[in-house]
C-alpha positions in Angstrom: -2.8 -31.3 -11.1 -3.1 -27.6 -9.5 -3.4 -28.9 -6.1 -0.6 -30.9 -6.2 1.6 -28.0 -7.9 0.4 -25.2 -5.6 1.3 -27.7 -2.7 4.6 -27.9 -3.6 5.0 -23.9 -4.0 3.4 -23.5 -0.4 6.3 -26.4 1.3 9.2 -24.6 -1.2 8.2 -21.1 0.2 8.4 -22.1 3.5 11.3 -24.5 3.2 13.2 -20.9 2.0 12.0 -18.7 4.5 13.0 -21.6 7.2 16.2 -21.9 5.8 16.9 -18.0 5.6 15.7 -17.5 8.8 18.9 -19.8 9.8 21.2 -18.8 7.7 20.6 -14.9 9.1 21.1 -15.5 12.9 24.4 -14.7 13.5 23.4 -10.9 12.0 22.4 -8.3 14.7 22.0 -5.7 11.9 18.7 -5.5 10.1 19.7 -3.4 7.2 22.6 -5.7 6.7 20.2 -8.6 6.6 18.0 -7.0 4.0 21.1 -6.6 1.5 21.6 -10.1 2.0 18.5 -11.2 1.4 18.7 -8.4 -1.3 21.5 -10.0 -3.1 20.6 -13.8 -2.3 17.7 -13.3 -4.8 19.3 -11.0 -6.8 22.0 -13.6 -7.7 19.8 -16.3 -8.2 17.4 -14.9 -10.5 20.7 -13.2 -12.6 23.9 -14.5 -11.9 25.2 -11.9 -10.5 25.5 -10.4 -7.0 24.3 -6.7 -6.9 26.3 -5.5 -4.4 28.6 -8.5 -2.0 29.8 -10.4 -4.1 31.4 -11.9 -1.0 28.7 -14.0 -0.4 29.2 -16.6 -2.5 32.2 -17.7 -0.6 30.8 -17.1 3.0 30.1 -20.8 4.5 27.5 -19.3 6.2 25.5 -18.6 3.0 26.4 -21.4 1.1 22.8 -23.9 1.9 20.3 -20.7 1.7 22.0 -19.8 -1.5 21.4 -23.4 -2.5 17.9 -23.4 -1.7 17.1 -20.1 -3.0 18.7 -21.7 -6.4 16.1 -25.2 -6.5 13.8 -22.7 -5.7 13.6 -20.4 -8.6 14.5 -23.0 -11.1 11.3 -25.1 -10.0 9.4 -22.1 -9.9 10.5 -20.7 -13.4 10.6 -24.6 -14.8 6.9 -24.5 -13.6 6.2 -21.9 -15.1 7.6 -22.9 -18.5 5.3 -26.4 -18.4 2.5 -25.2 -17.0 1.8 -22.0 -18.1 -1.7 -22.0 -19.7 -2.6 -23.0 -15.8 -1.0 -20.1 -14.5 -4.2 -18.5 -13.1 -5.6 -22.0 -11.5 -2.6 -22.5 -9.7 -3.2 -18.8 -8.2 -6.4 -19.3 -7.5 -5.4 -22.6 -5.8 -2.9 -21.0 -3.9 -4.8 -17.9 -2.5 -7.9 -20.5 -1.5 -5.1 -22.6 1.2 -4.4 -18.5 2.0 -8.1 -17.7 2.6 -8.4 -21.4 4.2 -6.1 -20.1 6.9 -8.1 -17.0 7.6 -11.4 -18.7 8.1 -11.5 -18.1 11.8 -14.5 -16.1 12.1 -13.5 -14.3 15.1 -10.0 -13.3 14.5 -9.5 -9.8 13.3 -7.8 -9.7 9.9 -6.2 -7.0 7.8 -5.0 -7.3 4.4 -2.2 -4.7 3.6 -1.7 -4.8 -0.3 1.9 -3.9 -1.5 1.9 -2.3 -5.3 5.3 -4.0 -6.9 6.5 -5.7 -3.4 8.9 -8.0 -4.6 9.8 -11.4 -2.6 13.0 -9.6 -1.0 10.7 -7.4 1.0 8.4 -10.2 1.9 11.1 -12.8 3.0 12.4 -9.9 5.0 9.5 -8.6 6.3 9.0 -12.0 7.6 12.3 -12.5 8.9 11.9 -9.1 11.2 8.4 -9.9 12.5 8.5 -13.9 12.3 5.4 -14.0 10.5 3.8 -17.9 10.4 3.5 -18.2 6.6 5.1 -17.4 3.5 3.5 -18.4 0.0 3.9 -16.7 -3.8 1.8 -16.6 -6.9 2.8 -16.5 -10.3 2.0 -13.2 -11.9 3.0 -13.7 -16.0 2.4 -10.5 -17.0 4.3 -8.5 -14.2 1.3 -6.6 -12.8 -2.1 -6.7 -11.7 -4.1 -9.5 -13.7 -3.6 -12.3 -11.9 -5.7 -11.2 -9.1 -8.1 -9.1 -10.9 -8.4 -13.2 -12.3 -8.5 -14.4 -9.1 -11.9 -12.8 -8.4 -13.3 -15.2 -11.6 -12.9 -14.5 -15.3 -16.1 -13.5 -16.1 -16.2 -10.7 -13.6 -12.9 -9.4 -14.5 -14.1 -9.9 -18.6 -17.2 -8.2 -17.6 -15.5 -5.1 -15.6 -12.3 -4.2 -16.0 -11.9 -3.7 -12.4 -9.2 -1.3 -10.9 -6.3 -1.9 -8.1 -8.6 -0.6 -5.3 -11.8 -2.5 -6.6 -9.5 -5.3 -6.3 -8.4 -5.0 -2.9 -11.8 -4.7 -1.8 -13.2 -8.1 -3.0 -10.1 -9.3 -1.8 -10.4 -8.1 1.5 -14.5 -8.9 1.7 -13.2 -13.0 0.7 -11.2 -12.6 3.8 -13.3 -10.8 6.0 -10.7 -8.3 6.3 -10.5 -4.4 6.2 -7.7 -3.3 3.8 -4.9 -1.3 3.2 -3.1 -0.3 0.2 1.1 0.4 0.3 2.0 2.3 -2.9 5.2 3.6 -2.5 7.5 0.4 -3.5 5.5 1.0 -7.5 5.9 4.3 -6.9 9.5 4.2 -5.9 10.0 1.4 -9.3 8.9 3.7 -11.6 11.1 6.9 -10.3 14.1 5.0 -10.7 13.2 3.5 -13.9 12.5 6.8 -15.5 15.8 8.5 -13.8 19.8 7.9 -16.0 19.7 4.8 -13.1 21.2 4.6 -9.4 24.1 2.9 -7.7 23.2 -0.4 -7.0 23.6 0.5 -2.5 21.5 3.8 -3.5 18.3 1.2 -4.7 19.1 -1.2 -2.0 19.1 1.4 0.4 15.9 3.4 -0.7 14.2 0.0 -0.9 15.0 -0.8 2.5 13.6 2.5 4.1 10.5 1.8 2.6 10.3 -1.6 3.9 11.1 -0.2 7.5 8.1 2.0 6.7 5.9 -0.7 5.7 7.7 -3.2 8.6 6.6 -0.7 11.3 2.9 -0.3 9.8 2.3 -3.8 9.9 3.7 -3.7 13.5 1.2 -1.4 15.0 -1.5 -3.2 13.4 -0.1 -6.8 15.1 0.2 -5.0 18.5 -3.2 -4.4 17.8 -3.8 -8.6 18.2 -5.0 -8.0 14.8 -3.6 -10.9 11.6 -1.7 -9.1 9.1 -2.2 -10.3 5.2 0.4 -8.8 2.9 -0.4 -9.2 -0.4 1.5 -8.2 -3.9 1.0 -7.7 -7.3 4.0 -7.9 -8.7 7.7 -7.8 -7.5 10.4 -5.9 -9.7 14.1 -6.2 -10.9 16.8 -4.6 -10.9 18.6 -4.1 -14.5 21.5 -2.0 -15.9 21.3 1.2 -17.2 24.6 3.4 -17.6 27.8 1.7 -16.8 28.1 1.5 -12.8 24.2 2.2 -12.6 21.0 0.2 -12.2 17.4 1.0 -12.8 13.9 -1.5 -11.2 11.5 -2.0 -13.5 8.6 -5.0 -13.3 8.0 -6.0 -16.6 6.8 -9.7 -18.1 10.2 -11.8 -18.4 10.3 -15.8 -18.0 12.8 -15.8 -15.4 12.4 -12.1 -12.9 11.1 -11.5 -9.8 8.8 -9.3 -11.5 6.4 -12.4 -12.2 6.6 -13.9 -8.4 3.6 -11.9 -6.4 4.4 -13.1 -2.6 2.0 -13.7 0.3 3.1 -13.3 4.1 0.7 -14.0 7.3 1.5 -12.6 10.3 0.0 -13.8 13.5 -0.2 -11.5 16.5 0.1 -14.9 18.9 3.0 -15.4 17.0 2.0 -19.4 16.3 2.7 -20.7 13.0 -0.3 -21.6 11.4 -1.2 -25.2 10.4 -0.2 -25.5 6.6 -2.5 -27.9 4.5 -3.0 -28.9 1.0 -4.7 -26.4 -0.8 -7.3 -27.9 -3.1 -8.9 -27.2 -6.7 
């Protein structure tokens, strides 16, 4: 059952990321790309846009915002039937992940993202073309699902912390590791401020994604395969009237719960997707 399942969320993440990478060619602006990627999810995950509500009614948008829709529906629908298997499916997915990496030769480097949601992933992609895109389910909105992904009866045995984590991540891998901070750090600012204007949080979000965008750069000029890995992701809910806070927190339906994975390839070549197995 979890192979079949994590397949499917492997092809649907990369059947978005294909289609956004379409839908945003005829934008020479990367900060205008990020909003829209910004609201795309944003809209589909609450209805509402958070700041172009003009979107909706560009032609141009009209199939991504489609397939961003089946997406999270399938994904939260999943999520609803099968969620005693949460943690399998995970495991499932990050073993295709590791599958990927098993060149022995290649150098690898995980970059870990604290809160990272899937808008800073997909666009993160989009800028460097990575070859892959996948997400995990995270239910509770923060770090347990790959403190599981280690094996329960280390993580019942220890209860491990974020850089203990990373580590046995990165040793799976054969990787040396980083960890990115400042989007949790950023998440939790916000959250305990009166709130922001929503192009305020769309624009702080985005300067830390340049930041992280041209860390992950030197690192692929360095012919070296770039892991990003996240926890968690984070929405963005209303405060005050005409102002917004981020939060990640444990809600059926938020990005909070959707942890994405990007591979980036120095070469460039997309990597041969297969099955993951159980």
């Amino acid at each position: 059952m979890c192979g079949a399942i994590s397949a499917w969320i492997t092809n649907a993440a990369c059947d978005l990321y294909r289609q956004l990478l379409r839908s945003l060619q005829h934008i020479n602006d990367y900060k205008r790309a990020y909003e829209v990627i910004f609201n795309i999810l944003h809209y589909n995950v609450t209805g509402k846009f958070l700041t172009d509500p003009t979107l909706s009614k560009d032609v141009r948008f009209i199939d991504v915002l489609s397939t961003t829709r089946d997406f999270f529906e399938n994904i939260f629908e999943m999520y609803d039937e099968y969620r005693a298997n949460v943690s399998n499916i995970a495991r499932d997915v990050f073993d295709g992940v590791l599958y990927l990496l098993r060149h022995p030769k290649r150098f690898k480097h995980v970059v870990f993202c604290d809160g990272m949601s899937m808008v800073e992933a997909l666009y993160i992609a989009y800028k460097l073309r990575a070859g892959f895109i996948n997400v995990v389910i995270n239910p509770g909105g923060v770090t347990e699902t790959y403190k599981f992904l280690l094996g329960a009866e280390e993580y019942m045995a220890k209860q491990l912390n974020l850089e203990e984590v990373v580590n046995a991540i990165a040793k799976r891998a054969g990787a040396l590791y980083t960890i990115f901070r400042e989007y949790d750090e950023t998440i939790h600012r916000i959250e305990d401020s009166e709130g922001l204007e929503p192009s305020s949080i769309v624009e702080e979000m985005y300067i830390i994604s340049s930041r992280l965008e041209a860390m992950i750069d030197r690192l692929k000029k360095e012919k070296t395969t770039i892991v990003l890995l996240s926890d968690h992701g984070y929405d963005v809910v209303p405060a005050v009237p005409g102002k917004f806070k981020t939060q990640h927190r444990w809600s059926p339906r938020s990005l909070s719960i959707i942890a994405p994975i990007t591979i980036i390839d120095p070469s460039n070549h997309n990597f041969e997707i297969t099955e993951p197995r159980c």
